[in-house]
PLY file of the C-alpha trace (Angstrom):
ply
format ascii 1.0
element vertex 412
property float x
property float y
property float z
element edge 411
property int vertex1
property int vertex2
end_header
20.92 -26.47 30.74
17.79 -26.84 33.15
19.76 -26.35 36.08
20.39 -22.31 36.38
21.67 -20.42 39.26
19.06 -18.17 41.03
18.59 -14.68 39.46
22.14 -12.51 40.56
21.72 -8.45 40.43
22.98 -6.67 37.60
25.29 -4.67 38.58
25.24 -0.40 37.33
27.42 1.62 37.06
27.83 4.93 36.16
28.57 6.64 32.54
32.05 7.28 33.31
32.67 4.36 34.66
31.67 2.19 31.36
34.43 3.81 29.56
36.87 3.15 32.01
35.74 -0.30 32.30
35.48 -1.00 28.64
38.47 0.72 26.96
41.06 -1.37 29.12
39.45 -4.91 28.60
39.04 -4.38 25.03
43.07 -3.96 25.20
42.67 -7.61 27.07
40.29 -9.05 24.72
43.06 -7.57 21.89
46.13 -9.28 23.50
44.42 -12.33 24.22
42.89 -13.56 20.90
45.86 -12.15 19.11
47.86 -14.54 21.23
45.80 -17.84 21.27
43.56 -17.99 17.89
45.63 -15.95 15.25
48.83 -17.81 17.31
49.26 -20.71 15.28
48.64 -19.23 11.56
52.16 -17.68 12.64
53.55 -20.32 14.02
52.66 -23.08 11.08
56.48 -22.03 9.30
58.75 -22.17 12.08
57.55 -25.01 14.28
56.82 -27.10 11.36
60.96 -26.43 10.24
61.98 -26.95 14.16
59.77 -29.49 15.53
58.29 -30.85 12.30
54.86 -31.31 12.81
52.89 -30.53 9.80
50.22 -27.54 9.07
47.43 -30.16 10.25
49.09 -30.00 13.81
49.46 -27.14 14.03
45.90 -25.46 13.44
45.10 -28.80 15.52
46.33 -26.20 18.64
42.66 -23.70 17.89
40.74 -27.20 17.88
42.06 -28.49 21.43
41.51 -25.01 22.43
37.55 -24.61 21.40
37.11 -28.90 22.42
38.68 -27.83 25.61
36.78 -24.92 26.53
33.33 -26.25 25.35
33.93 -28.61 28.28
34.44 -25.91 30.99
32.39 -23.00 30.06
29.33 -24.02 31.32
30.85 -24.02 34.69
32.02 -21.12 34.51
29.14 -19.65 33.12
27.80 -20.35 36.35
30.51 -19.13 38.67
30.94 -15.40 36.10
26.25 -15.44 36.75
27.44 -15.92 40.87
30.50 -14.50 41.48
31.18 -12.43 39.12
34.36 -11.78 36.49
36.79 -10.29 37.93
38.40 -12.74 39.73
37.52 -15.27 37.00
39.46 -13.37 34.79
42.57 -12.52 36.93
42.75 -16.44 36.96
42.97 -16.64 33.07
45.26 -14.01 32.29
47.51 -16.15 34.98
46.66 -19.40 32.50
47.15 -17.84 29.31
51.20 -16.96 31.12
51.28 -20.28 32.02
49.90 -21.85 28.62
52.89 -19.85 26.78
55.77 -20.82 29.01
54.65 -24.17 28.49
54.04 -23.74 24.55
58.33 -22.13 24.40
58.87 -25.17 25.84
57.34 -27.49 22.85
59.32 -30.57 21.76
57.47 -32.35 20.06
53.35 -32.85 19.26
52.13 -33.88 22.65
54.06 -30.71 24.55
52.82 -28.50 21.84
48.82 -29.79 22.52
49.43 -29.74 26.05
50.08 -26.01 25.78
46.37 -25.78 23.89
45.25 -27.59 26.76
45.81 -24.82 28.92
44.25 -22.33 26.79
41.24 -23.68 26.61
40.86 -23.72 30.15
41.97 -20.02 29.93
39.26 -19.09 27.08
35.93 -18.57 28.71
37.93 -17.38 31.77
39.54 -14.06 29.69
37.91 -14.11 26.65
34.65 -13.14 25.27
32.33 -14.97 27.99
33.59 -13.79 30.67
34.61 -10.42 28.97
30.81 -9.77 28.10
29.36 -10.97 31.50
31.43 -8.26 33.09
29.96 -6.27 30.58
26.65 -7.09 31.57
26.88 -7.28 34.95
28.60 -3.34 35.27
26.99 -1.76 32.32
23.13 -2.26 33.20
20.76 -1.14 30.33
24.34 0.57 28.30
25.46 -3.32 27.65
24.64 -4.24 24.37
26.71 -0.42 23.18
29.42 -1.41 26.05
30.08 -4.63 24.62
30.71 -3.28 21.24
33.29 -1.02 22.59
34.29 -3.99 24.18
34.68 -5.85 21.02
36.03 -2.73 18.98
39.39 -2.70 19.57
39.41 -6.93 19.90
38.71 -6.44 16.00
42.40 -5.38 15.28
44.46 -8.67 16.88
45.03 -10.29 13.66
46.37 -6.95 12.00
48.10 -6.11 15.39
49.59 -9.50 16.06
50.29 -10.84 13.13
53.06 -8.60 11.66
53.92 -8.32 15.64
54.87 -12.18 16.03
56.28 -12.37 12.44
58.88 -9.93 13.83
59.60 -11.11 16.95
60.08 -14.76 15.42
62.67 -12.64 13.33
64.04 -10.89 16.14
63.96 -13.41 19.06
62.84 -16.37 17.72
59.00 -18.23 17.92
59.67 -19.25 21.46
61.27 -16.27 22.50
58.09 -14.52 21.15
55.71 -17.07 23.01
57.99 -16.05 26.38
57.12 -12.18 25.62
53.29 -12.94 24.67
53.21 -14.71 28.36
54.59 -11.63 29.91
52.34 -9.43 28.24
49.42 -11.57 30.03
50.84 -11.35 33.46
52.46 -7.05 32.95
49.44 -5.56 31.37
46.09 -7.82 31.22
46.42 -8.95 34.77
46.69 -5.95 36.55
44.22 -4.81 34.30
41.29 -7.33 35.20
42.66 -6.51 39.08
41.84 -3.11 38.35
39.08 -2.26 35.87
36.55 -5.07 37.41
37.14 -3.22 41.01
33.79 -2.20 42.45
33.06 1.27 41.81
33.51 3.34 44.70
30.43 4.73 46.66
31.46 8.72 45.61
31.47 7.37 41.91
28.07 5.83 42.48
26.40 8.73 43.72
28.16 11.87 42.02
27.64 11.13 38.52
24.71 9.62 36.47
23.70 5.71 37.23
22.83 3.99 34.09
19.82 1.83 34.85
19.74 -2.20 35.12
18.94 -3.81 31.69
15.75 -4.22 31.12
13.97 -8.22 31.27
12.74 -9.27 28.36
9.34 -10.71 28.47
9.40 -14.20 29.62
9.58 -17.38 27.43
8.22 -20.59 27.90
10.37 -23.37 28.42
9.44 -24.76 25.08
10.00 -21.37 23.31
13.40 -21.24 25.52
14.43 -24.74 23.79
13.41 -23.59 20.39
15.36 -20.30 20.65
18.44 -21.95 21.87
18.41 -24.39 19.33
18.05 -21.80 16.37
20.55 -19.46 18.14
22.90 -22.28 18.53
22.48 -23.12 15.13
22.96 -19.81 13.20
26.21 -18.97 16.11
27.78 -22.40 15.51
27.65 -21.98 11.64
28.69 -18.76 11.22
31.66 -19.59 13.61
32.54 -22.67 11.69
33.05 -20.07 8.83
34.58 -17.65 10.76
37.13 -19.53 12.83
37.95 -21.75 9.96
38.20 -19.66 7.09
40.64 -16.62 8.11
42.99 -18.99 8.76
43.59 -20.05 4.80
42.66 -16.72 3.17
46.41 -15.91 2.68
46.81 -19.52 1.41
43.34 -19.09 -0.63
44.38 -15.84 -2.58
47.89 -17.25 -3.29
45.70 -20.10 -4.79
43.98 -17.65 -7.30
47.66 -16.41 -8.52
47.86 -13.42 -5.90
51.26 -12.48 -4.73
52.12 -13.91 -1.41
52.83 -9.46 -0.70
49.00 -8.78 -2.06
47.94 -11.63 -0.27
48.85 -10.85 3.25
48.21 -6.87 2.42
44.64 -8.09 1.52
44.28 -10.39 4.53
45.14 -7.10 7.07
41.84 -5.30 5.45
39.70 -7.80 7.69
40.60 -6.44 11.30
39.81 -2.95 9.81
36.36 -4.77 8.52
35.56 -5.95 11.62
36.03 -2.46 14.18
34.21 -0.57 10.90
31.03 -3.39 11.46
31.65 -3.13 15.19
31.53 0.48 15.21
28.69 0.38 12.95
26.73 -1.50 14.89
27.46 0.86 18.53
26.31 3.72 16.36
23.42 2.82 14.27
22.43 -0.80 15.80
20.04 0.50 18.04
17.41 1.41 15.25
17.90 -2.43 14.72
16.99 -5.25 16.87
20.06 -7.43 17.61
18.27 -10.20 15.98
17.74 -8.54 12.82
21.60 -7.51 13.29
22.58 -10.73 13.08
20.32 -11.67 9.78
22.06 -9.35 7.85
25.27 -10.16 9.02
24.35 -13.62 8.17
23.57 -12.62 4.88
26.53 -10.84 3.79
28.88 -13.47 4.49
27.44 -16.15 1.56
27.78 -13.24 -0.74
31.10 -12.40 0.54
33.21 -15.37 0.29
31.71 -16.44 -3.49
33.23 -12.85 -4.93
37.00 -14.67 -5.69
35.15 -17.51 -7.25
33.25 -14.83 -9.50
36.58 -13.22 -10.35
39.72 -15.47 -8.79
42.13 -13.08 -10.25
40.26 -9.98 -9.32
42.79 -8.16 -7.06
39.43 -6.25 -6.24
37.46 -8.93 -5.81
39.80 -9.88 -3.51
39.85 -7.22 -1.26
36.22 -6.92 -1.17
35.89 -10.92 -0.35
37.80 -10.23 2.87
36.19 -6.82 3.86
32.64 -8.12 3.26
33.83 -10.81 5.56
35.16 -9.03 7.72
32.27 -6.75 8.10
30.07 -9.86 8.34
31.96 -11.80 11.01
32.66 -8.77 13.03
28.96 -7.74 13.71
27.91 -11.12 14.32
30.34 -11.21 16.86
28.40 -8.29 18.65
25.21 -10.56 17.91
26.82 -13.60 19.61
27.23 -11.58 22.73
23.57 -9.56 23.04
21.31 -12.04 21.71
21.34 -14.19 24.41
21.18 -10.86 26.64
18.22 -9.80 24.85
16.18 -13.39 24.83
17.28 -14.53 27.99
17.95 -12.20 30.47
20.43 -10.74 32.84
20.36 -12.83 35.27
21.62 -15.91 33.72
23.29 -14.55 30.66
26.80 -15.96 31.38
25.29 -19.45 32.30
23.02 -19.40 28.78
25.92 -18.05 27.22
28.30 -20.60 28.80
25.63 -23.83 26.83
25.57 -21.86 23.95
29.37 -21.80 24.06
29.27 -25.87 23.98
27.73 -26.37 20.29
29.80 -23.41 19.02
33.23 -24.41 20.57
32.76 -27.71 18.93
31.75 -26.03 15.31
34.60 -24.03 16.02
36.79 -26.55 16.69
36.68 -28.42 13.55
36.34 -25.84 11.53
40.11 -24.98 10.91
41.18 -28.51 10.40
38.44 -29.13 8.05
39.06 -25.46 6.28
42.80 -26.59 6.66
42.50 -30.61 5.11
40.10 -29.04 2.41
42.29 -26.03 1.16
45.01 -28.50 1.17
43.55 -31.39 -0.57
41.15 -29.71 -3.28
41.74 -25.55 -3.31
40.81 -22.37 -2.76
37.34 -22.75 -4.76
36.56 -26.27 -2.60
37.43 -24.01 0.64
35.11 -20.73 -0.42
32.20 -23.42 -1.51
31.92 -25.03 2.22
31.88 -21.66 3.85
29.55 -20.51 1.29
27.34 -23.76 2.18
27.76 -23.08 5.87
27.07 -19.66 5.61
23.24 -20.41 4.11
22.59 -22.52 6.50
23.31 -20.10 8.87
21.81 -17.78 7.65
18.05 -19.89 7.22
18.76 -20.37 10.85
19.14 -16.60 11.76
15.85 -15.79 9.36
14.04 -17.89 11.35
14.94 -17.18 15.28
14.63 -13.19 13.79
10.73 -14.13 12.71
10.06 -16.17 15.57
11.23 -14.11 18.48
11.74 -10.12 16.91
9.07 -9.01 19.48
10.48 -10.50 22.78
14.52 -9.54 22.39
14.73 -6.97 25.29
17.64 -4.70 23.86
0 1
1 2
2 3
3 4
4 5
5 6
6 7
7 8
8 9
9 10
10 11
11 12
12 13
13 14
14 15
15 16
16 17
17 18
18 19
19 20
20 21
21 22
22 23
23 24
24 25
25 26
26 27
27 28
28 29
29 30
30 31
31 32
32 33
33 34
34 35
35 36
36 37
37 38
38 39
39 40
40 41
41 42
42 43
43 44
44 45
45 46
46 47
47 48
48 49
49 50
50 51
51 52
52 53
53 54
54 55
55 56
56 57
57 58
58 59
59 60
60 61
61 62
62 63
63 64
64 65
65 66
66 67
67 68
68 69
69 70
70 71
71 72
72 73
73 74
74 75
75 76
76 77
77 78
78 79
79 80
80 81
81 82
82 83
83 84
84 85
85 86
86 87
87 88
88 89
89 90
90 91
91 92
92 93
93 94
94 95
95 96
96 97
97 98
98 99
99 100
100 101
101 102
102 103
103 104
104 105
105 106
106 107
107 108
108 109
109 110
110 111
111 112
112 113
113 114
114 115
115 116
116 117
117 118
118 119
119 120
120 121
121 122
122 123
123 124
124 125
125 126
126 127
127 128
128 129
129 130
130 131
131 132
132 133
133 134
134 135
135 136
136 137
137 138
138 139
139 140
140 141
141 142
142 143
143 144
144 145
145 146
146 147
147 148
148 149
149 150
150 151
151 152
152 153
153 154
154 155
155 156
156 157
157 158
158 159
159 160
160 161
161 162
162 163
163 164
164 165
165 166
166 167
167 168
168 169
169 170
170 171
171 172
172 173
173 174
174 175
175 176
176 177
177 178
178 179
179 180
180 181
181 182
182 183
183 184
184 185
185 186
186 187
187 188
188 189
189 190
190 191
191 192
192 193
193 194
194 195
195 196
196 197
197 198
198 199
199 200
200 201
201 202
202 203
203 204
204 205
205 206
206 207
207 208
208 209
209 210
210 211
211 212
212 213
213 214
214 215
215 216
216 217
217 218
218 219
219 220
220 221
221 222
222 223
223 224
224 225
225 226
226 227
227 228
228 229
229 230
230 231
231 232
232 233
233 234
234 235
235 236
236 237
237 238
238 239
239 240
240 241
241 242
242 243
243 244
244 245
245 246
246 247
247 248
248 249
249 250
250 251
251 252
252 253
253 254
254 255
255 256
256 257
257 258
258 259
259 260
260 261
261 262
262 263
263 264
264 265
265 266
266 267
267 268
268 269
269 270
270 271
271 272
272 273
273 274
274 275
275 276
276 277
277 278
278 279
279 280
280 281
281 282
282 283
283 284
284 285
285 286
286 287
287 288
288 289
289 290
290 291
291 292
292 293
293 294
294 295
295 296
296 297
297 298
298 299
299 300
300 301
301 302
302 303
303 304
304 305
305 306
306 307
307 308
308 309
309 310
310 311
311 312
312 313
313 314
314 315
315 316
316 317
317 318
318 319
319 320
320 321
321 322
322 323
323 324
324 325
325 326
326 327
327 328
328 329
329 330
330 331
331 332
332 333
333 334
334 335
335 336
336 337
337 338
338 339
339 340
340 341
341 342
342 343
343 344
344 345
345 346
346 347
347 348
348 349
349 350
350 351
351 352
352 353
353 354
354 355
355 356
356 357
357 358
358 359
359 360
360 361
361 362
362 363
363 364
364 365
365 366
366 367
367 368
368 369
369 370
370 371
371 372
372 373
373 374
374 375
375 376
376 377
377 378
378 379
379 380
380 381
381 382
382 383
383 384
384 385
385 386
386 387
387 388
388 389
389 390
390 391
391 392
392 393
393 394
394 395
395 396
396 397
397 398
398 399
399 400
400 401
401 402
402 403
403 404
404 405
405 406
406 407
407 408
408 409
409 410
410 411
């Protein structure tokens, strides 16, 4: 982390031009974690009938993935700060295409894993690094409100893909669907990351309004540097752990409490709705907020959220409001993930500080569904909402505290 590339230009852009730019990649961002994370919650029935390998395994896919790219995406935080994303993420929508053919193709555990393999190196090249950086680096001082656009439609994968791959594993088959998910990648995201990330043309640059460059925040130390990574770090990772692990088992949780396996999956669909709501939320009326003080109360609804089926496991209410408060909770912090290190670090290296942040959370994230998975298995849906809920207050100490320390230097 002491090694960072010299200061790039951020690149503007004008009004008209963020739309353009953000409306299509959201689509991307949409496609791609409907494709890769929500993937294997879908796939957990038929490839555990065809190939046999059992639930573990198969959520074992989102831990390669996040081990995977915790390895790479400090590089390519580096090359997205120099170069940077379009071409970046051309190359992952061509990996993703790849990473699918190959997954069709499964036989057995390795060939399944070797598909994850791919999409990990794929992740911080179309996902939400890389995705943000472009952000930042075409949006000037509109960022932090472009990448919740950004983010806004990303919210609705699960609902979108889940009933979409449960349908074409009843139409085509799960690796007929994996073969139309690749072609997705290469017939619309490609050409859209060819396209969007073009450089603006010199009439659009002059005719209409320029939004400005984002503003620097002041400088820190490198001691206060260290000491806000660490507490960012820690409040990202934890929240993640919760985040990526638990959506996984909250069909499997409420069918623990006696919920129909119907409600279940009805109630399960209310979080992508949850998380554009927060996201949209936050575009329109985050502003009067720091992002750091964001990101505390997002930290704090999610402890309270996942206790409410404890409080009332039969509660068909309950329920629903355990995954909208969620969903509310992980889908502002997801904004937070992507501006605070914006707003406390800079411009210039914000897809390089992003890309170490991305190490301690990929790893968080990593485990987290096999531990959510082995625990929900082993000891329940009360066992699994107590470890979020313990993650989530530790998370949420960690947010209080980079919030108090560092409210009066976040530049946006």
């Amino acid at each position: 982390m002491s090694e960072l590339p010299r200061p790039a230009p951020v690149g503007r852009l004008t009004t008209a031009g963020l739309f353009r730019i953000a409306a299509p990649l959201s689509v991307t961002q949409m496609v791609g974690w409907g494709t890769t994370f929500w993937l294997p919650s879908m796939l957990v029935g038929p490839v555990g009938r065809e190939i046999g390998l059992v639930p573990e395994i198969v959520f074992a896919a989102v831990t390669v993935m996040l081990l995977v790219s915790a390895v790479v995406a400090p590089s390519i935080g580096r090359l997205l700060d120099r170069s940077g994303a379009r071409w970046p993420m051309v190359a992952g929508s061509l990996i993703f295409a790849l990473a699918l053919v190959v997954l069709s193709q499964a036989v057995g555990t390795s060939s399944y894993l070797a598909a994850w393999v791919l999409v990990g190196i794929g992740t911080p090249l179309a996902l939400s690094q890389a995705a943000a950086a472009a952000m930042v680096q075409r949006a000037g001082a509109g960022a932090r409100q472009a990448i919740g656009m950004l983010m806004l439609v990303g919210g609705l994968s699960s609902t979108v893909f889940w009933p979409l791959a449960a349908w074409l594993d009843a139409s085509v088959g799960w690796r007929g669907a994996c073969l139309v998910f690749a072609a997705i990648h290469i017939l619309v995201c490609l050409p859209i990351h060819l396209i969007a990330l073009a450089r603006p043309s010199r009439v659009e640059s002059t005719v209409d309004e320029v939004i400005p460059s984002v503003p620097e925040p002041p400088a820190l130390t490198a001691a206060e540097r260290r000491h806000a990574f660490i507490l960012m770090a820690s409040a990202f990772s934890l929240t993640g752990f919760v985040s990526w692990g638990l959506p996984l088992q909250i069909v499997e949780i409420l069918k623990g409490y006696g919920h129909s396996v119907a409600f279940a999956i009805f109630a399960g669909t209310l979080m992508g709705p949850a998380q554009v709501i927060a996201r949209l939320g936050e575009m329109i009326f985050g502003r009067r907020l720091g992002i750091l003080m964001v990101g505390v109360i997002s930290a704090a609804l999610m402890p309270l959220a996942v206790m409410l089926p404890v409080l009332g496991p039969q509660s068909p209410v309950l329920a629903c409001a355990f995954v909208i408060g969620y969903g509310l909770a992980a889908g502002a912090m997801t904004i937070v993930r992507a501006v605070a290190p914006l707003a406390l670090f800079g411009a210039a290296t914000f897809a390089t500080m992003s890309g170490w942040l991305a190490v301690p959370q990929s790893i968080a994230f990593a485990i987290a569904p096999m531990v959510f998975a082995a625990v929900m298995r082993h000891w329940g849906s009360t066992a699994t909402l107590v470890v979020a809920f313990g993650a989530a207050l530790c998370a949420l100490a960690s947010a209080i505290m980079l919030e108090r320390h560092y409210r009066g230097r976040a530049a946006v």
